[in-house]
PQR file with spaces between the fields and no chain letter, atoms N, CA, C, O and H, PARSE charges and radii, in Angstrom:
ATOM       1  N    UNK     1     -14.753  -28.972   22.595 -0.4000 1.5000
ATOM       2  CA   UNK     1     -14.647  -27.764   23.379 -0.0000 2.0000
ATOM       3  C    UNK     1     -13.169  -27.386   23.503  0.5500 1.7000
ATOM       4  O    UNK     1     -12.220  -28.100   23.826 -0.5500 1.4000
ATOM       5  N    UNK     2     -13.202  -25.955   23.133 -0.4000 1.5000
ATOM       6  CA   UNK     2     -11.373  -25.444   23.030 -0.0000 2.0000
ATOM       7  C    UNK     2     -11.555  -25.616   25.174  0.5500 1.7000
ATOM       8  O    UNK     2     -12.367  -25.591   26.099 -0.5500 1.4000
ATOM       9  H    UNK     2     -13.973  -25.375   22.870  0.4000 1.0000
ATOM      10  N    UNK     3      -9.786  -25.815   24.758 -0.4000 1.5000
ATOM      11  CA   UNK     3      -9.100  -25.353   26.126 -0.0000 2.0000
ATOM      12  C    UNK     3      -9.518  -24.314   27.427  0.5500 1.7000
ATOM      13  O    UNK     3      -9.699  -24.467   28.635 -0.5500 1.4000
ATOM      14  H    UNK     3      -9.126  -25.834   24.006  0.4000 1.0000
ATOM      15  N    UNK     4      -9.558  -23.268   26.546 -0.4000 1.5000
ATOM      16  CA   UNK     4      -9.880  -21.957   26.645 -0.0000 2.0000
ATOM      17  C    UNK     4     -11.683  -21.599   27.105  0.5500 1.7000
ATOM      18  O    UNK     4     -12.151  -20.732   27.843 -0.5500 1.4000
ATOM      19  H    UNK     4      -9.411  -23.144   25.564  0.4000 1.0000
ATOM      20  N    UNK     5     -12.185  -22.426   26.492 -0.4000 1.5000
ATOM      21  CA   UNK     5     -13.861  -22.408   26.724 -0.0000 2.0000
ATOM      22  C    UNK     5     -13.872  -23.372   28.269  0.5500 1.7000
ATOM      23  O    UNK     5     -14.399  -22.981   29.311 -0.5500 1.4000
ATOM      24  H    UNK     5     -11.805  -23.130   25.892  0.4000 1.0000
ATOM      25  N    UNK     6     -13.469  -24.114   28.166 -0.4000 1.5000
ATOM      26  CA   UNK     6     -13.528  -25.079   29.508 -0.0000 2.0000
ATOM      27  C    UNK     6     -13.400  -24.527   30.582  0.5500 1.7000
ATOM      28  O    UNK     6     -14.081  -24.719   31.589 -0.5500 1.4000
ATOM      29  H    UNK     6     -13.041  -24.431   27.319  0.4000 1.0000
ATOM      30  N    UNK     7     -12.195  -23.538   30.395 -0.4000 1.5000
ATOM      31  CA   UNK     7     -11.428  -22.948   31.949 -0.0000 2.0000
ATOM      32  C    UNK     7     -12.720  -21.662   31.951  0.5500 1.7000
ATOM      33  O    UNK     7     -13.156  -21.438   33.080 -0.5500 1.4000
ATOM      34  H    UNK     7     -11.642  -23.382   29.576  0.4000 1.0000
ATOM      35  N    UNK     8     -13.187  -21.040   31.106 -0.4000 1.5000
ATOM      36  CA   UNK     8     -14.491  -19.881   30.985 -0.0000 2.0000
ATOM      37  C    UNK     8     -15.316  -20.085   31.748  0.5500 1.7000
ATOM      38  O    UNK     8     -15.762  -19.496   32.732 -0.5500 1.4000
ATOM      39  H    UNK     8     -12.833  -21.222   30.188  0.4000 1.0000
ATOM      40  N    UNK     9     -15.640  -21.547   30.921 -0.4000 1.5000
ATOM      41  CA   UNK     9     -17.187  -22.661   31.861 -0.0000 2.0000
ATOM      42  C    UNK     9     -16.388  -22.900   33.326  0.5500 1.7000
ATOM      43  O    UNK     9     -16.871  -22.363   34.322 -0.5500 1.4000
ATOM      44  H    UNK     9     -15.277  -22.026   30.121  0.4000 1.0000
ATOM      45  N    UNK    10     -15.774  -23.305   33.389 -0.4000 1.5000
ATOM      46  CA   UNK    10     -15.337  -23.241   35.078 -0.0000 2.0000
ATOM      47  C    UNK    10     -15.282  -22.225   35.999  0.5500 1.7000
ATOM      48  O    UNK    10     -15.604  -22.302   37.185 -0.5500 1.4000
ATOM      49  H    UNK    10     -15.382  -23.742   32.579  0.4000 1.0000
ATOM      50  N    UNK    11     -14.809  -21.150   35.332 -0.4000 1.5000
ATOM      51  CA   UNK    11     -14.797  -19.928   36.252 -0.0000 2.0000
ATOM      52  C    UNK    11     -16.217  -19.363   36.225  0.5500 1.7000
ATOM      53  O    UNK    11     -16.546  -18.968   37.344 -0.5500 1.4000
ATOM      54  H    UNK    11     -14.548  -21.088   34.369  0.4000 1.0000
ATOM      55  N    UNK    12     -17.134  -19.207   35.317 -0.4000 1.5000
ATOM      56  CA   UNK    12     -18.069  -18.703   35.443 -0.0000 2.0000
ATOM      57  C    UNK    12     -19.179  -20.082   36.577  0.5500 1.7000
ATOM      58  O    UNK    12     -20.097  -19.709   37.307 -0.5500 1.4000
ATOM      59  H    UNK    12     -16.866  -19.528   34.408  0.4000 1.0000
ATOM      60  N    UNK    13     -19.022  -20.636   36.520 -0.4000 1.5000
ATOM      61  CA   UNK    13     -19.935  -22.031   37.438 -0.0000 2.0000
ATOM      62  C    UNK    13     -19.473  -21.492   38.776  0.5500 1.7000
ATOM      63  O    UNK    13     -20.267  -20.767   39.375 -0.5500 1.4000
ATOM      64  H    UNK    13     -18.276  -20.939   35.927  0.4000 1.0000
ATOM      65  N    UNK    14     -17.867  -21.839   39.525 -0.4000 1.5000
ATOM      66  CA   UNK    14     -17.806  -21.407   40.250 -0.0000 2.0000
ATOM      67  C    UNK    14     -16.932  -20.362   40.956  0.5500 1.7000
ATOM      68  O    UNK    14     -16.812  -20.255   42.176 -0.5500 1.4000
ATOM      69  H    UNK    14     -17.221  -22.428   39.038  0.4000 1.0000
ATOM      70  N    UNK    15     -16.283  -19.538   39.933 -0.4000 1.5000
ATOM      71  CA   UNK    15     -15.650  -18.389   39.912 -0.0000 2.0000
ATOM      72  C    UNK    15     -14.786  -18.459   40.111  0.5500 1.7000
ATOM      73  O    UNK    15     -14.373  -19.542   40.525 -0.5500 1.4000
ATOM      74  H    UNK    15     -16.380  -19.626   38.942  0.4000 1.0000
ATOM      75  N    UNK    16     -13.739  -17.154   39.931 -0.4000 1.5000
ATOM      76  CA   UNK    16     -12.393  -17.899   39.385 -0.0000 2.0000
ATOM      77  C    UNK    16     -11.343  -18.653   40.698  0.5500 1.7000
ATOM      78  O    UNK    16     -10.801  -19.755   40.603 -0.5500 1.4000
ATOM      79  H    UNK    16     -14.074  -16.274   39.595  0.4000 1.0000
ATOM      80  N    UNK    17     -11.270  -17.811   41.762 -0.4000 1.5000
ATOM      81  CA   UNK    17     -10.412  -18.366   42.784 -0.0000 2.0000
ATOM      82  C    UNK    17     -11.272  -20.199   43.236  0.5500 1.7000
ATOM      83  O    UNK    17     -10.595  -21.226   43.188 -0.5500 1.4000
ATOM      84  H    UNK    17     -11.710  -16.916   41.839  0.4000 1.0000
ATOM      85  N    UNK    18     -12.433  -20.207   43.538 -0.4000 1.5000
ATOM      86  CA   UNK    18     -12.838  -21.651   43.376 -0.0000 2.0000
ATOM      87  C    UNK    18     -12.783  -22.525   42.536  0.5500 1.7000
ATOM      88  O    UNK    18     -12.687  -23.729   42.772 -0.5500 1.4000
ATOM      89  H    UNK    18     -12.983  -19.373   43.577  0.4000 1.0000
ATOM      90  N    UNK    19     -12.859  -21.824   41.092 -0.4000 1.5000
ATOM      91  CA   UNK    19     -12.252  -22.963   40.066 -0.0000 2.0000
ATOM      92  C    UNK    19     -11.210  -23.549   40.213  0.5500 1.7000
ATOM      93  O    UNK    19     -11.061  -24.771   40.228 -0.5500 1.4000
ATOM      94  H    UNK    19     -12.938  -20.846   40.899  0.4000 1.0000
ATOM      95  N    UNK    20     -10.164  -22.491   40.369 -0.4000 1.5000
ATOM      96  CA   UNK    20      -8.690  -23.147   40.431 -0.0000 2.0000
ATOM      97  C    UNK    20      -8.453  -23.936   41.550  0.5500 1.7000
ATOM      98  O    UNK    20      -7.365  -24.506   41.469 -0.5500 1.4000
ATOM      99  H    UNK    20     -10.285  -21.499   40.356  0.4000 1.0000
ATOM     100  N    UNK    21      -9.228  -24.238   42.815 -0.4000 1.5000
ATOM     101  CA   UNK    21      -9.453  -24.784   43.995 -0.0000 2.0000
ATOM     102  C    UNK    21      -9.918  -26.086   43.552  0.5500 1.7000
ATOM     103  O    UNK    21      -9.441  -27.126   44.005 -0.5500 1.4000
ATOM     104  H    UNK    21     -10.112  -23.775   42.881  0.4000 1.0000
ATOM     105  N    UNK    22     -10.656  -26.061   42.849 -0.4000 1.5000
ATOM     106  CA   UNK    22     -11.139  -27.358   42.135 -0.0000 2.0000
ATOM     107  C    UNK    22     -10.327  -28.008   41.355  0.5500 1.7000
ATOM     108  O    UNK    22      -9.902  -29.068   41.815 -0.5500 1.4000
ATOM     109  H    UNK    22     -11.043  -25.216   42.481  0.4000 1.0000
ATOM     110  N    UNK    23      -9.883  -27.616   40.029 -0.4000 1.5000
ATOM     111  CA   UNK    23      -9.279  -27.895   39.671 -0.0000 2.0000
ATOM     112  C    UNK    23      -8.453  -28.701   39.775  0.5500 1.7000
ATOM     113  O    UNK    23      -8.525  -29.732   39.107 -0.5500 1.4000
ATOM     114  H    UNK    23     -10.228  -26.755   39.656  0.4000 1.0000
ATOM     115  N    UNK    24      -7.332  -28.453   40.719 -0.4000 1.5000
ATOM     116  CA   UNK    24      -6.103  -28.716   41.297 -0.0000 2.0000
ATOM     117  C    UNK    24      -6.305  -29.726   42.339  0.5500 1.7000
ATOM     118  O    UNK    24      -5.570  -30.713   42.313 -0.5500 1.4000
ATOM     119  H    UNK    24      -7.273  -27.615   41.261  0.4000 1.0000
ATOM     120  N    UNK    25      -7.441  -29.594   43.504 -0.4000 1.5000
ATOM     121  CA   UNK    25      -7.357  -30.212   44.692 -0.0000 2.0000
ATOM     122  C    UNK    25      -8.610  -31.629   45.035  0.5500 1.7000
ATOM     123  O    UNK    25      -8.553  -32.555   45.844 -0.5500 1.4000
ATOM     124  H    UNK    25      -8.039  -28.793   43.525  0.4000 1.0000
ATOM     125  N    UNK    26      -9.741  -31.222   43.942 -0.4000 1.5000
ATOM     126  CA   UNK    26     -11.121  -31.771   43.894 -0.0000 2.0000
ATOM     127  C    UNK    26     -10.769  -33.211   43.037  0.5500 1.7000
ATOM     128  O    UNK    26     -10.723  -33.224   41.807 -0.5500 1.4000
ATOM     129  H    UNK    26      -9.788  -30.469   43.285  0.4000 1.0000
ATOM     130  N    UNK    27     -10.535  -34.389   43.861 -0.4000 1.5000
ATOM     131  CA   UNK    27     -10.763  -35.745   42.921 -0.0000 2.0000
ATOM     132  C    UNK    27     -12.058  -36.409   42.791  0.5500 1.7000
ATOM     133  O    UNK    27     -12.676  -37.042   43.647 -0.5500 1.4000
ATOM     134  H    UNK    27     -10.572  -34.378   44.860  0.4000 1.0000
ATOM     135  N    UNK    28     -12.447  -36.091   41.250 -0.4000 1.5000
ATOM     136  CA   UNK    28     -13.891  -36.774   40.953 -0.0000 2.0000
ATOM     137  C    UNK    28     -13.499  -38.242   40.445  0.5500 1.7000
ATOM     138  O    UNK    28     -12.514  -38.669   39.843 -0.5500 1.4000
ATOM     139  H    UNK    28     -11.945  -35.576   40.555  0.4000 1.0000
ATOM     140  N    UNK    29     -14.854  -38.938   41.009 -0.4000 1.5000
ATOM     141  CA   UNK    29     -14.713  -40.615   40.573 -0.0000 2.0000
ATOM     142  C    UNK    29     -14.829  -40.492   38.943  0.5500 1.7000
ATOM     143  O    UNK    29     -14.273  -41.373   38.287 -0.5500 1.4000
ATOM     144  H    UNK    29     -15.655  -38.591   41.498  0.4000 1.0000
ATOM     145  N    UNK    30     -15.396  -39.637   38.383 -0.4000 1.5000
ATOM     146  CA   UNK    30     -16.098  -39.889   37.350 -0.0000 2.0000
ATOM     147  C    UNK    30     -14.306  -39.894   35.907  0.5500 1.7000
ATOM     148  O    UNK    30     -14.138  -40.598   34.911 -0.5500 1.4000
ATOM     149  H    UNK    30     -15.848  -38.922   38.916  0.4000 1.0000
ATOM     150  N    UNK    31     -13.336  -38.735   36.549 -0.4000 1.5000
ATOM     151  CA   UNK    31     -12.285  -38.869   36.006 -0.0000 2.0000
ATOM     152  C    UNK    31     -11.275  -40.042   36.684  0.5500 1.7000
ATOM     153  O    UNK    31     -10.057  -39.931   36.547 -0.5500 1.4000
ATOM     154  H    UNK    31     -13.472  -38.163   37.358  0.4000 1.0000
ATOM     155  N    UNK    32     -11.743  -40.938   37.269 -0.4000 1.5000
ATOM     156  CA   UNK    32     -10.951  -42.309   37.453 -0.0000 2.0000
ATOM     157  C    UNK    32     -10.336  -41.511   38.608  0.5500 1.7000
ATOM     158  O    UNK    32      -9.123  -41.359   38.463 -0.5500 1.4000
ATOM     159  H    UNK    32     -12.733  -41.028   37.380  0.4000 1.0000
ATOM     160  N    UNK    33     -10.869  -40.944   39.754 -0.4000 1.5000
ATOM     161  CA   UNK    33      -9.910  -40.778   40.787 -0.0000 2.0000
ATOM     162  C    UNK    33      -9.185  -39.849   40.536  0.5500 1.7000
ATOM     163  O    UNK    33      -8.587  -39.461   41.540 -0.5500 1.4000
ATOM     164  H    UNK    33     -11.854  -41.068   39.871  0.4000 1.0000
ATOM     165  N    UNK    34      -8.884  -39.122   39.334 -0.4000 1.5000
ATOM     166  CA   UNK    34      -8.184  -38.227   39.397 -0.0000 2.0000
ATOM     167  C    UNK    34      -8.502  -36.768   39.427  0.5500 1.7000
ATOM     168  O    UNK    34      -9.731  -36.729   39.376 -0.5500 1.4000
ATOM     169  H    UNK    34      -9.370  -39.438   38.519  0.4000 1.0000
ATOM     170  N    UNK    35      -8.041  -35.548   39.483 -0.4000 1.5000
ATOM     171  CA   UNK    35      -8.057  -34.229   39.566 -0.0000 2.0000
ATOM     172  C    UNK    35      -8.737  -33.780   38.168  0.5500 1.7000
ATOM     173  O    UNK    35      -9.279  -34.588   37.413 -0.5500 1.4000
ATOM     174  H    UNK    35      -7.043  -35.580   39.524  0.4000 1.0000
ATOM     175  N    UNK    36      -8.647  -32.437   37.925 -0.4000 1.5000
ATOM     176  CA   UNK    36      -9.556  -32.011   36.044 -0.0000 2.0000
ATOM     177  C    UNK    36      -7.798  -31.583   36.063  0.5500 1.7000
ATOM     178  O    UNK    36      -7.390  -31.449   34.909 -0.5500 1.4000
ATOM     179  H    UNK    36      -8.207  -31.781   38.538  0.4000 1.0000
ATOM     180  N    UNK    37      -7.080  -31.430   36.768 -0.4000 1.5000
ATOM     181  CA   UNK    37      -5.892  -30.508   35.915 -0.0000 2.0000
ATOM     182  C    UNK    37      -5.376  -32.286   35.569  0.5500 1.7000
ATOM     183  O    UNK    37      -5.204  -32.710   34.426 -0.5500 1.4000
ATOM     184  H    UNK    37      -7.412  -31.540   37.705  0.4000 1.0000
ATOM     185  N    UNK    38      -5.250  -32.891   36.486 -0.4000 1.5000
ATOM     186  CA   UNK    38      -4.305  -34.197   36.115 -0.0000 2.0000
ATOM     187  C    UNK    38      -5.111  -35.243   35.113  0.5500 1.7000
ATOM     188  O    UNK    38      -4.375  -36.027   34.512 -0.5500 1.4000
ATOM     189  H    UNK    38      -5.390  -32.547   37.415  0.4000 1.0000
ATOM     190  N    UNK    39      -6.274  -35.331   34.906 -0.4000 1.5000
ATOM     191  CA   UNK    39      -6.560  -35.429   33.562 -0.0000 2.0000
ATOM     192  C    UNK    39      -6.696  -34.662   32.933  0.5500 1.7000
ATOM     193  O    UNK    39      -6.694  -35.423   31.965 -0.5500 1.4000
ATOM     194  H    UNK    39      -6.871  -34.694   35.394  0.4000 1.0000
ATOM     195  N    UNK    40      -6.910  -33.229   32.259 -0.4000 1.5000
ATOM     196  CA   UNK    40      -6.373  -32.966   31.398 -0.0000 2.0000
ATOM     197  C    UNK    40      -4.972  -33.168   31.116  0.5500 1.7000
ATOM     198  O    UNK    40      -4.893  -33.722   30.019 -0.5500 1.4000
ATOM     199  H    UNK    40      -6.912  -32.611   33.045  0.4000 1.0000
ATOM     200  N    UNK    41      -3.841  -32.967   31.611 -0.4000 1.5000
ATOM     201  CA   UNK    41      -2.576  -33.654   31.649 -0.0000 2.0000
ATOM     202  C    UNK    41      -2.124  -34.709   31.175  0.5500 1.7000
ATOM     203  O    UNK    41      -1.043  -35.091   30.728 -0.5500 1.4000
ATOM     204  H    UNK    41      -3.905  -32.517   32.501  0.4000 1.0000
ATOM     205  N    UNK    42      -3.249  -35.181   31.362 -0.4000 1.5000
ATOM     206  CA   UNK    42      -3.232  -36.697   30.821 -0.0000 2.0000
ATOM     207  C    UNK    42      -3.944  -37.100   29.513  0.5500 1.7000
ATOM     208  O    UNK    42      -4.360  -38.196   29.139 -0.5500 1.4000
ATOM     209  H    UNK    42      -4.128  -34.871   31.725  0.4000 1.0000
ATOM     210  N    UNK    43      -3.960  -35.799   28.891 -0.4000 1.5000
ATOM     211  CA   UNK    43      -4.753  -36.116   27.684 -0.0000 2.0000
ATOM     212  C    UNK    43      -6.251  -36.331   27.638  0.5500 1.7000
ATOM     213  O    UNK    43      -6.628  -36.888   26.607 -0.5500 1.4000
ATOM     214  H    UNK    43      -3.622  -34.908   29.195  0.4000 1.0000
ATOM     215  N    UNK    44      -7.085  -36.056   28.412 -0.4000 1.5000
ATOM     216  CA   UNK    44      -8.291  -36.361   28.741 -0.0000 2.0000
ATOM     217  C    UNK    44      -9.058  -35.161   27.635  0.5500 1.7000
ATOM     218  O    UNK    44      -8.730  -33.978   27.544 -0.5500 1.4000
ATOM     219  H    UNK    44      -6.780  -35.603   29.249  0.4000 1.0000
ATOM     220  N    UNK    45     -10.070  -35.811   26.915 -0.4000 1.5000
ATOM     221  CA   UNK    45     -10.570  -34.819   26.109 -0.0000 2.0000
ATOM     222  C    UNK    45     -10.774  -33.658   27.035  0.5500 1.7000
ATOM     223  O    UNK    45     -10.444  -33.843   28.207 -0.5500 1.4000
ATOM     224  H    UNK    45     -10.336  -36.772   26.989  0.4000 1.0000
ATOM     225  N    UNK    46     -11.509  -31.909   26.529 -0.4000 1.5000
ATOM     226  CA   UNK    46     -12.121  -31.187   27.806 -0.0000 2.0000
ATOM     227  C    UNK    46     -13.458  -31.239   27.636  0.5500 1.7000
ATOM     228  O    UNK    46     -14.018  -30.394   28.334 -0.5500 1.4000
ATOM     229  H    UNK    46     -11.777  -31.759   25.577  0.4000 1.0000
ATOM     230  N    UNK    47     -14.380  -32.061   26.822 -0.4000 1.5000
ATOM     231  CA   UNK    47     -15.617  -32.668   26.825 -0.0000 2.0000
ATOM     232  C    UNK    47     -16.155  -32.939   27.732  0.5500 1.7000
ATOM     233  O    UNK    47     -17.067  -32.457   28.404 -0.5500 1.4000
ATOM     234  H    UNK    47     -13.925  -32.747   26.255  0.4000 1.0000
ATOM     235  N    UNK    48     -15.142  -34.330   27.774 -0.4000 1.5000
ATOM     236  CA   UNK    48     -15.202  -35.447   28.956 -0.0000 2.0000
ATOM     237  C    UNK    48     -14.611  -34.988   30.114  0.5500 1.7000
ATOM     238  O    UNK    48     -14.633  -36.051   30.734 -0.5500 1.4000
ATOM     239  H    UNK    48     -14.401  -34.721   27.228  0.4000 1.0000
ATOM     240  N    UNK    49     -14.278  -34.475   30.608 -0.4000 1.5000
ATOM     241  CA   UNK    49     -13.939  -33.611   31.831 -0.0000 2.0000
ATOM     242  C    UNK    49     -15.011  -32.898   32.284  0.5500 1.7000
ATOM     243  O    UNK    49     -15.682  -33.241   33.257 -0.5500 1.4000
ATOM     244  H    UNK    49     -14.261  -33.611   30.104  0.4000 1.0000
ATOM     245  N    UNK    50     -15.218  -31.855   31.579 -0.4000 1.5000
ATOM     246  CA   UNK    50     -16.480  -31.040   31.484 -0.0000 2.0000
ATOM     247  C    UNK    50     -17.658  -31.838   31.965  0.5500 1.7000
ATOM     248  O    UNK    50     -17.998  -31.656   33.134 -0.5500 1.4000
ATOM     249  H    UNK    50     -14.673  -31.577   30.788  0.4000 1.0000
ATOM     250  N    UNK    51     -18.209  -32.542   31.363 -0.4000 1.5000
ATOM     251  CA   UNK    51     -19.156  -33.595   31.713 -0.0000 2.0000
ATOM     252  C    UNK    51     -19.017  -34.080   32.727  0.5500 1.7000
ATOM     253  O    UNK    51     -19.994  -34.277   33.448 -0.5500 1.4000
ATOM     254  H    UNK    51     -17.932  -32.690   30.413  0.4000 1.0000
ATOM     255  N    UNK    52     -17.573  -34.477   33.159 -0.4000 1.5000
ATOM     256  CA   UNK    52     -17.268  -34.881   34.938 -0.0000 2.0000
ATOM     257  C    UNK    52     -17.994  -34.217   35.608  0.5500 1.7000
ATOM     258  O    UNK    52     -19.032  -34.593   36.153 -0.5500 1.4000
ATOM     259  H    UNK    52     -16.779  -34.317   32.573  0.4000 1.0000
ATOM     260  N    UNK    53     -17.319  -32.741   35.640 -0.4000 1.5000
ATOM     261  CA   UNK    53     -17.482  -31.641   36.347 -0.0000 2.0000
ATOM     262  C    UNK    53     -19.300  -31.385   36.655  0.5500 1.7000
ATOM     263  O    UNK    53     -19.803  -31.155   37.755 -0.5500 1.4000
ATOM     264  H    UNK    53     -16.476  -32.436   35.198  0.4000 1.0000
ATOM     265  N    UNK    54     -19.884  -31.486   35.589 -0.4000 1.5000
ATOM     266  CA   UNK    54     -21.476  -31.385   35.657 -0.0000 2.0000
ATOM     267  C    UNK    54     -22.103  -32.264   36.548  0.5500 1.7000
ATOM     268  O    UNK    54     -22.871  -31.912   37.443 -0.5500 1.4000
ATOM     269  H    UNK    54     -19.476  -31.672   34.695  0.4000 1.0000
ATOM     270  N    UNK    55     -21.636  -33.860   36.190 -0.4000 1.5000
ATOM     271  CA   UNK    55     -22.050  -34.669   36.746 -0.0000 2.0000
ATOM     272  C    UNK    55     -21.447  -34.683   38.585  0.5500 1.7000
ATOM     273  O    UNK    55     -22.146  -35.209   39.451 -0.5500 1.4000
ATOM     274  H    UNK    55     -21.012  -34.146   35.462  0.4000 1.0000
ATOM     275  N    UNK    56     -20.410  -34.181   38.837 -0.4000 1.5000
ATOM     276  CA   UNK    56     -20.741  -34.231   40.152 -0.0000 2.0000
ATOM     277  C    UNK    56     -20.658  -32.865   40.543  0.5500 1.7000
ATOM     278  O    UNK    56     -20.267  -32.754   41.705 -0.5500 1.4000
ATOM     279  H    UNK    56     -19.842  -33.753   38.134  0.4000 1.0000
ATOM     280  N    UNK    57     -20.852  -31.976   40.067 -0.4000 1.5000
ATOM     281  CA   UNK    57     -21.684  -30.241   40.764 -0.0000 2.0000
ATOM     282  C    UNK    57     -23.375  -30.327   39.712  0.5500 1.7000
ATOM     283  O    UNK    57     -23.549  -29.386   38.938 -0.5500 1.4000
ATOM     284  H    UNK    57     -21.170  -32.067   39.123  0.4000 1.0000
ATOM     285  N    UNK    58     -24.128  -31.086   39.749 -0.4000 1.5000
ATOM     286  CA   UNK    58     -25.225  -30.872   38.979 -0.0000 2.0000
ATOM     287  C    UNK    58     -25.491  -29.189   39.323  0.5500 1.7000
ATOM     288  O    UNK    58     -25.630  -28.284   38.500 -0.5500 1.4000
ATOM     289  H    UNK    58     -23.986  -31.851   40.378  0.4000 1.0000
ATOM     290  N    UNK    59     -25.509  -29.116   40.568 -0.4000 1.5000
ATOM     291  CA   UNK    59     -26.676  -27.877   41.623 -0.0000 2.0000
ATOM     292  C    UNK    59     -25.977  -26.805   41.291  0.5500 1.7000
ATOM     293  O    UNK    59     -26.616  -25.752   41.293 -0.5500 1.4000
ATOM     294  H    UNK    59     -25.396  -29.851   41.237  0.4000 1.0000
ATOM     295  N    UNK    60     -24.373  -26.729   40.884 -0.4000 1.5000
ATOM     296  CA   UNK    60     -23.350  -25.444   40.628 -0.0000 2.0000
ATOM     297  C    UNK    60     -23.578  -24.879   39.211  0.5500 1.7000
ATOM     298  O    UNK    60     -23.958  -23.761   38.864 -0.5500 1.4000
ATOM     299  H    UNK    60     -23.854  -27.584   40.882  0.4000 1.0000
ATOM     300  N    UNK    61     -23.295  -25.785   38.611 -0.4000 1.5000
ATOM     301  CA   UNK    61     -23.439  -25.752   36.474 -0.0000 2.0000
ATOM     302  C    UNK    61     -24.775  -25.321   36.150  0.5500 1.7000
ATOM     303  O    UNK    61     -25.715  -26.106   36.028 -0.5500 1.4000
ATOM     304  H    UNK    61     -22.986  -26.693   38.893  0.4000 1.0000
ATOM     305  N    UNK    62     -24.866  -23.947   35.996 -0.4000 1.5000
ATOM     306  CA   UNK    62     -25.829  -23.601   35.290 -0.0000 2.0000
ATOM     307  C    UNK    62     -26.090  -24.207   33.972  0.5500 1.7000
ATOM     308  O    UNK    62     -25.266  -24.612   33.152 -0.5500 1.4000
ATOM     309  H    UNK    62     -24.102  -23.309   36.095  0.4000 1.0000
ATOM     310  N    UNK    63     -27.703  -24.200   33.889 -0.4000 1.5000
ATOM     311  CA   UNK    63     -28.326  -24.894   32.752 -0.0000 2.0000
ATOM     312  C    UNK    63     -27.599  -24.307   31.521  0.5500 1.7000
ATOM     313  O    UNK    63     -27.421  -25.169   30.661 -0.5500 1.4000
ATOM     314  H    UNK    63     -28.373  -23.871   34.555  0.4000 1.0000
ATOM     315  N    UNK    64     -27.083  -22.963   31.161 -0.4000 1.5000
ATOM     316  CA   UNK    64     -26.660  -22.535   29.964 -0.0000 2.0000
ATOM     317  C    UNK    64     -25.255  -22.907   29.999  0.5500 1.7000
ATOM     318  O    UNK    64     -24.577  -22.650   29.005 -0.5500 1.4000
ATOM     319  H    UNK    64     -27.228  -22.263   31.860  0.4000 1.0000
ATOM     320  N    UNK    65     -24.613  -23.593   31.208 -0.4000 1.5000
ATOM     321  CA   UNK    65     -23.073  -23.911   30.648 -0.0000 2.0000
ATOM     322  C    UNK    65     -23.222  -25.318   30.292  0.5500 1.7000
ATOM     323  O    UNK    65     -22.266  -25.854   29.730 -0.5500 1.4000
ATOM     324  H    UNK    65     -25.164  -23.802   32.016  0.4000 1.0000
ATOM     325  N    UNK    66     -24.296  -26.012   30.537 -0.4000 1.5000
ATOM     326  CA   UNK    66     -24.097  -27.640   30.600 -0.0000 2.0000
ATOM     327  C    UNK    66     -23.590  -27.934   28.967  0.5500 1.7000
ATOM     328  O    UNK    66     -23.332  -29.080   28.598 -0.5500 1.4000
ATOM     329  H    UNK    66     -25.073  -25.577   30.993  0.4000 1.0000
């Protein structure tokens, strides 16, 4: 998944001013404790991020972004 598709799938799940709320401030276990901006940062595929993100908003991620 490009860069560019990830941040799409994010804003469209939970729109854009909450994405970036997430992003930045939201630490999921599933990225080791860390943030989606500070792993990506860290080299984190945006697959595997993505997949974070699903796995802990199941109820947010529409079925067509999963």
């Amino acid at each position: 998944m490009r860069l560019t598709d990830f941040w799409t799938r994010l804003e469209e799940a939970f729109g854009p001013g909450y994405a970036a709320s997430i992003a930045s401030d939201q630490v999921l276990t599933q990225l080791g404790g860390r943030t989606i901006e500070q792993a990506l940062a860290a080299g984190e595929q945006t697959h595997v991020v993505w997949r974070a993100v699903v796995a802990a908003y199941p109820d947010r991620v529409p079925a067509r972004l999963r």
